[in-house]
C-alpha angles and dihedrals in degrees: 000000000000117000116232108269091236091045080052096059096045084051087053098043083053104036104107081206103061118104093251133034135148103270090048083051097049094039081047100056100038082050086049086043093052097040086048091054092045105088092045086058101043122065092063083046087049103037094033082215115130098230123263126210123191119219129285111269109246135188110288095026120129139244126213105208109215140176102199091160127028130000135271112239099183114054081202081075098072089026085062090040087055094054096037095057091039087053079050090061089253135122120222134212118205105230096236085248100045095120099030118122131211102174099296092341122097099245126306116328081247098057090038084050097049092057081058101047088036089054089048100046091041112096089210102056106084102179132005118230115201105221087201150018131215139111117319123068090097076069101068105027098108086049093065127101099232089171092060087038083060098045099050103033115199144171106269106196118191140113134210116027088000080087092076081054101053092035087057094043089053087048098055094033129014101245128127 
């Protein structure tokens, strides 16, 4: 015999078996809540490093241009990044191998490496802006001054490959 269809669905709100009930919601969604909060929590579990953040970009600030990955084939590029900071009320410093080229690199890792370590150690540069992306920042890592990177905290700007960059930096410093 068939069962009434609202005996059916009492049947079903109390059934342990079906596939939801109160106590899977609630354990669902604690366990949602918890996974969520992890990655706020764990790059200072993971790294063991207190955060730190360099300070805000102003008018007048500047900005070290830098290719720590893959060249730049059209000089226009750093040229529109120029105008484009200085519209923003910012100067820019060209990084001394901005525009060199090995093979799709820009330049040797350890001339990639030196606008990085310049910028650092230069009390006028407040913040780095990569121009590209690409493969090619894992390269120079072990070349970097990360002492002098932690002592003089500053904004690092970049995407693609650049991550390998900023998740090194934060490793060995702290800063983000």
């Amino acid at each position: 015999m068939a069962e009434k269809s609202g005996s059916t669905k009492k049947s079903q709100q109390n059934n342990p078996d079906s596939k939801w009930n109160r106590r899977k919601f609630l354990q669902t969604g604690l366990l949602s809540s918890l996974a969520l909060s992890l990655p706020l929590q764990a790059p200072a579990q993971i790294f063991g490093k207190k955060i730190v953040k360099p300070p805000r970009l102003k008018a007048g600030d500047t900005v070290g241009l830098i290719n720590p990955a893959g060249a730049t084939f059209h000089p226009d590029d750093v040229t529109q990044t120029e105008e484009i900071l200085t519209a923003l009320g910012l100067k820019s410093k060209r990084g001394k191998f901005i525009l060199d080229r090995y093979g799709y690199l820009a330049g040797t890792d350890e001339h990639r490496a030196a606008d990085i370590n310049e910028f650092y150690a230069d009390k006028s540069v407040n913040a780095l802006l990569s121009i590209r992306g690409g493969w090619g920042c894992n390269r120079i890592l072990p070349l970097l001054d990360y002492d002098t990177i932690k002592r003089n905290p500053k904004i690092i700007m970049g995407y693609s490959d650049i991550t390998s960059l900023l998740v090194a930096i934060y490793a060995k410093t702290g800063v983000i």
